[in-house]
SEVO-579232 format. One record per residue (C-alpha): y, x, z. Coordinates in steps of 0.05 Angstrom, whole numbers, plus 5000, padded with zeros to 4 digits. Each point is the difference from the previous one (the first is absolute). Example, Ala and Ser with C-alpha at 12.3 -4.5 7.8 and 13.67 -1.06 7.14 Angstrom:
% residues 2
491052465156
506950274987
This chain:
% residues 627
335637303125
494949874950
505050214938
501749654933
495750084948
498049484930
493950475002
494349514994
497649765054
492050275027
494849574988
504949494965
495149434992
498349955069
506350375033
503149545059
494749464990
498749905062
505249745048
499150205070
507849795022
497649345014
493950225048
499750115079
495550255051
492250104976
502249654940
504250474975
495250585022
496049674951
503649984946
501550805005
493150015003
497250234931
503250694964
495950485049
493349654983
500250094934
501950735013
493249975039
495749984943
502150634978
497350355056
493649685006
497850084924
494550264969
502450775011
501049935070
493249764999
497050694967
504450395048
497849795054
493049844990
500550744979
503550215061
494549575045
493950254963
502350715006
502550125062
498549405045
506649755038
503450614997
505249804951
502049335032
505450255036
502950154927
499449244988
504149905057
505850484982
500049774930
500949215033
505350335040
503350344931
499649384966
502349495050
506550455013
501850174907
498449294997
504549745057
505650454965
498849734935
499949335015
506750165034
502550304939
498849324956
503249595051
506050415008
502050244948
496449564954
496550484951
494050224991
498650735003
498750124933
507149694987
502950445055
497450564977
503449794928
506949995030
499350555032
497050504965
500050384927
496949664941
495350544993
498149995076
499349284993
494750024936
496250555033
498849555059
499449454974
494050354957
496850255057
501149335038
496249714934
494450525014
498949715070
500049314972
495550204953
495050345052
500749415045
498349644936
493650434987
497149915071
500649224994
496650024936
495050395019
499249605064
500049314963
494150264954
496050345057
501149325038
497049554939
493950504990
497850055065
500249105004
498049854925
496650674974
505850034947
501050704978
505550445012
501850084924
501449214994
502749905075
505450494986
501449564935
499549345034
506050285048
504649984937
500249275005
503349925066
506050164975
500749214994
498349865063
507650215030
502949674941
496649345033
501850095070
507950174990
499649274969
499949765068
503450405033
501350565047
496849685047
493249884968
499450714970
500950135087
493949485021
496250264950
500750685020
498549785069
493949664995
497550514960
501550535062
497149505049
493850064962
500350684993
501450155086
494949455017
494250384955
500250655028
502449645075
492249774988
498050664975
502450315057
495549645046
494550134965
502250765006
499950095069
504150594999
499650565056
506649855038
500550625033
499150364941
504849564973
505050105054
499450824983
501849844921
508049865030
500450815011
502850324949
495450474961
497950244936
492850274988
500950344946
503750084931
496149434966
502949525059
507250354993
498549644918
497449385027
504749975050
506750054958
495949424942
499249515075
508650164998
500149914925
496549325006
503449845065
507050134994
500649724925
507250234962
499949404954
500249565059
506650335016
502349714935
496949335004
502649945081
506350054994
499549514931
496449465037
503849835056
505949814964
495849354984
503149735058
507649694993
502850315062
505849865045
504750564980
503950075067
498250655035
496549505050
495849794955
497750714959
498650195073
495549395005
496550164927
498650705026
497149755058
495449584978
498350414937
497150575051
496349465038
496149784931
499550714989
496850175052
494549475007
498650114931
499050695002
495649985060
495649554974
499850474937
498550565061
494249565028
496949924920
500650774992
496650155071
495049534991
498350334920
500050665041
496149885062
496049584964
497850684954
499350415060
496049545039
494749914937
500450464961
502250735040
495549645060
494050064960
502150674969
501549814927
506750425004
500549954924
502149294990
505349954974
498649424949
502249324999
492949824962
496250485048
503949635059
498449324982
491650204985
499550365058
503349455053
495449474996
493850475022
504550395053
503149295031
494449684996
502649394960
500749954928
506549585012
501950665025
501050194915
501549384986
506949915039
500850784976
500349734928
504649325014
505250395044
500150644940
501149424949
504649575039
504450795018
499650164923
503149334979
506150005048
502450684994
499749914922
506249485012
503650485036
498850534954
502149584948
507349755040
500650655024
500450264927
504749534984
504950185049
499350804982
500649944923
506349475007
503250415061
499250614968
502049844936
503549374991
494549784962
496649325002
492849794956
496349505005
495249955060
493749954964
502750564955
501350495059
493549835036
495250074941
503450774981
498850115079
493349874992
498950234930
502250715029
495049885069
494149904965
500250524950
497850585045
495549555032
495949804926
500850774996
495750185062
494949434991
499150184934
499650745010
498050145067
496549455022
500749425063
498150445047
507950354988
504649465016
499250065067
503150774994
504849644958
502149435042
501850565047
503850434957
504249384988
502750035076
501450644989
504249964946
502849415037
501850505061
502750534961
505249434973
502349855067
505650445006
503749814950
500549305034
501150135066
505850554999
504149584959
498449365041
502450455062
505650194969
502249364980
499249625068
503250595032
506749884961
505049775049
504449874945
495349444964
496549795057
505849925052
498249735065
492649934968
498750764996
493550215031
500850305069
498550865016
493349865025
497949624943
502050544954
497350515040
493349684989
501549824936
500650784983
494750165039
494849584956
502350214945
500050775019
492449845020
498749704927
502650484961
497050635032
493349714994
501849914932
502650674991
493850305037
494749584956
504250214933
499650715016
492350035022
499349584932
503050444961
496450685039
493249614991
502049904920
501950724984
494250295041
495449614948
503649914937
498550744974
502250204931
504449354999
503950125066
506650154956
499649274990
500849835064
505450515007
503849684938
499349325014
498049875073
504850455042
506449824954
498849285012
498550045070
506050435013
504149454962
498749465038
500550375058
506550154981
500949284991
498449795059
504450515032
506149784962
498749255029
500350285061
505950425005
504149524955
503449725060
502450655022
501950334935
503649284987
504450145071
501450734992
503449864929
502949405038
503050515057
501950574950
505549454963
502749915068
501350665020
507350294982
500050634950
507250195018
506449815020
504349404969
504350164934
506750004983
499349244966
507650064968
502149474966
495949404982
500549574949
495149384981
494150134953
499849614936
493549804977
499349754922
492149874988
496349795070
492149804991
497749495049
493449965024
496849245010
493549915033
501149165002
501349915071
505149795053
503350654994
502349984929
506249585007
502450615051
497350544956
504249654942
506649865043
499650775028
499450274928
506149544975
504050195051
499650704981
500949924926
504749374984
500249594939
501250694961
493050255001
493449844960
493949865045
492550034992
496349585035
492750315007
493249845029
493650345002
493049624984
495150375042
493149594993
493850404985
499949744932
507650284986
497450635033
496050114941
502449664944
506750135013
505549524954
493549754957
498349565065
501649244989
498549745064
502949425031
503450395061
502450484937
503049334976
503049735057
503150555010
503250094933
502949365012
502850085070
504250574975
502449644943
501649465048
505050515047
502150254940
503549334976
502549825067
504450645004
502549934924
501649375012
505150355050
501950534959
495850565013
497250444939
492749975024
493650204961
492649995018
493250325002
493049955026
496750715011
492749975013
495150545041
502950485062
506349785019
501050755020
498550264932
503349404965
506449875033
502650634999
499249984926
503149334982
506350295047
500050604952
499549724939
506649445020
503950665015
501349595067
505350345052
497649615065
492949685023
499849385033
494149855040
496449455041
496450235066
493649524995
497849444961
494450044944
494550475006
502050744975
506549805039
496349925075
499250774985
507450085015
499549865074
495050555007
504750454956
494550164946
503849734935
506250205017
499450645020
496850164932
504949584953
506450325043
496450714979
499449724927
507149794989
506050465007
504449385026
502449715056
493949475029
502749485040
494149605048
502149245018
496049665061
């Protein structure tokens, strides 16, 4: 069901930590209890916060019905990618690696960086705003102070899984129980209140705010990290028992998310019920909010919770950001740094555009830029979600675990909604730009239209994959003409046979099938393809230890069948395995192909018919697949 694979595993420090076979009743409830919260976080940070103070300030309750359908969105993509994980055990990222083309795969997993990296921006922006408005520390060194919490998940995966998850939860408990306060002092108008559930949108401003509340709402690297996280729990594997994970995975999900939907509300309501009450439609400042609450709820605590809660948000979602960023760049590409490594360049890249607005336009702008940030975050979303449909959807890797119609019905419907707001925003973006751009529009013609028309095409290509995968699929399987005349036939004799090994269970078959065809009369060469990120680009000047091991393995096989006779020879090719096999075949003059259906890494590709397809294009000899 879930597939063999040596591809390593998500998360690997912390993957199956926590052993939930053993549990029963609330108990075990319990100890499911955990992924979804720290998936909270990330939609109660610091750019949820400028949305929808923004949203609250602007146009009073009228936008919290988009709350609601964003808490809807989100609790169904996360319920499917927590499925996902527990199913198949992969994480989307390293779905989306076996599945698609390596050039598909680095353009998403840049723009799943970009996400990161605007999630990234609205913490530290957030973190400093938080420590200015309690100490009077300015925004120049808060925004450098934030660099240093890169250590702070170092110290918490020390303990464990399930520290990083109190942490994140007392942290969120102090973040719901501040503006649970706040909201009291409010005293919103509840039948106004009531009204904000309509659907509506004002105006084209709200349309913008509207589609950053989605961006900060419905978060794609939480996709990514989902699906990651709860394969910290060792599971029972039965079908019984993936049920059960599933199960209780939705009911973490969804108390977590609500209470994520109460924080948002209250940020919202909270705006409208100060700020848009007493007509100061503008504010749309964290640093505006927290001055202007104390005189407007009559308490100065009013601020002062304001600033704990924005500090305590900031903090968690920087740990997510930082796992989540892990699990993208190792899905993606197979490539593992150190933590503190990939957290520091994270946040190296987050704070430069926020040093450059500071510096060059002032405070007063990182409120517009804390917003922006959602967008960007929105306009990423599609690019997670239609492969995450597509993948649950697959009755062939899910099995009896595939999501039901109504589910992807839904499913398709949010995403439709997501990505025509995008599509609507980008085009009255790019209007508004040429209408004011002048003597420079060509610029925007050159540079703007190409690339939105390329990732538009992008995103249509994800989408259609399935389809353009099963027509192929169905045009193999339909007869051409009638059956030849087959005469007489006579048994092929093969002379130089290369043999694919990817290290797995499935060698000793792929050997024995290509034996059997040649005998003790022809020479062999035994190959294997090194496909880390660091062979990708160094190619045979690599010296890596999985290089090495390699080298050695083959060596190893290689003995073992001269020892019986065989005229074997080896080699190690590095980079694509579409590119590189086909090559190595060519230059052994080889008659027949031998290869294994799954096993290590490039080799998973074979199930989905991606490597294979190309090598059998690339060789002009017979292929032969073992399974």
């Amino acid at each position: 069901m879930n597939g063999v694979t040596t591809q390593r595993k998500s998360l690997s420090e912390v993957h199956a930590t926590v052993d939930v076979t053993q549990q029963r009743g609330w108990r075990k409830l319990l100890a499911f209890l955990g992924p979804a919260y720290l998936i909270s976080v990330g939609y109660m940070d610091p750019g949820n916060w400028a949305t929808d103070i923004a949203g609250g300030s602007k146009f009073g309750y009228a936008l919290i019905w988009v709350l609601f359908m964003s808490n809807l969105m989100a609790l169904l993509l996360q319920s499917l990618s927590a499925r996902l994980g527990v199913v198949r055990q992969l994480d989307l990222a390293q779905a989306s690696r076996t599945t698609y083309h390596p050039i598909v795969n680095f353009c998403l997993w840049i723009l799943a960086e970009i996400a990161i990296a605007a999630c990234d921006l609205a913490e530290v922006l957030g973190m400093a705003i938080g420590l200015k408005l309690l100490f009077g520390l300015s925004l120049i060194w808060g925004v450098s102070l934030t660099v240093l919490d890169t250590l702070l998940l170092l110290i918490l995966q020390s303990y464990g899984m399930r520290k990083i998850e109190a942490f994140i939860f007392a942290l969120v408990v102090i973040i719901g129980l501040s503006f649970f306060i706040e909201m009291i002092w409010a005293k919103p108008v509840l039948g106004d209140l009531a009204k904000g559930f309509i659907p509506s949108l004002p105006s084209d401003e709200a349309l913008y705010i509207a589609i950053g509340i989605i961006g900060a709402t419905v978060m794609p690297h939480n996709l990514y990290l989902h699906s990651s996280l709860v394969q910290t729990r060792r599971l029972d594997g039965s079908e019984r028992g993936i049920w059960s994970a599933i199960k209780y995975n939705l009911i973490d999900s969804s108390i977590a998310l609500n209470a994520a939907f109460f924080v948002n509300s209250a940020i919202l309501i909270l705006a409208a019920s100060t700020f848009f009450r007493a007509g100061m439609y503008e504010v749309s400042d964290i640093q505006d909010a927290y001055k202007f609450l104390a005189p407007l709820a009559g308490t100065q605590w009013a601020s002062l919770l304001f600033g704990v809660a924005l500090v305590a948000a900031g903090q968690s979602s920087t740990i997510t950001g930082t796992l989540a960023g892990q699990v993208v760049m190792e899905g993606y590409l197979n490539l593992r740094i150190a933590p503190w490594l990939r957290r520091l360049i994270t946040r190296l890249i987050a704070i430069t555009p926020a040093y450059f607005v500071i510096i060059y336009y002032g405070e007063e702008k990182t409120g517009t830029l804390l917003v922006l940030s959602q967008v960007i975050l929105s306009l990423q979303l599609g690019f997670a979600i239609i492969p995450l449909i597509h993948f649950t959807s697959d009755k062939e890797k899910m099995g009896v675990f595939v999501i039901k119609n109504w589910m992807k019905v839904c499913a398709w419907a949010i995403a439709a909604i997501i990505i025509t707001l995008n599509v609507k925003l980008v085009f009255q973006e790019i209007v508004h730009w040429l209408s004011i751009s002048g003597e420079h529009r060509w610029i925007i013609w050159v540079l703007v239209i190409p690339f939105c028309l390329a990732i538009g095409s992008l995103l249509l290509y994800i989408a259609f994959k399935p389809l353009l995968d099963q027509r192929r699929q169905d045009k193999y399987m339909i007869p051409h003409s009638s059956a030849a005349n087959l005469g007489q036939l006579e048994r092929p004799e093969y002379k130089r046979i290369a043999i694919t090994i990817d290290f797995s269970s499935v060698d000793r078959k792929t050997i024995q099938s290509a034996l059997v065809q040649g005998g003790r009369g022809a020479s062999y060469i035994l190959l294997h393809i090194v496909e880390t990120a660091g062979a990708m680009w160094y190619g045979s000047e690599i010296a890596d230890r999985e290089a090495d091991e390699d080298a050695i393995g083959l060596k190893n096989y290689s003995e073992q069948l001269q020892a019986q006779g065989y005229l074997v020879e080896t080699q190690v090719g590095y980079g694509n395995p579409r590119r590189t096999i086909p090559e190595i075949v060519n230059d052994f003059d080889a008659d027949l192909l031998v290869m294994g259906a799954h096993g290590h890494n490039w080799a998973k590709d074979l199930i989905f018919g991606t490597t294979v397809d190309v090598v059998r294009h690339r060789v002009k000899i017979p292929v032969l697949i073992v399974r």
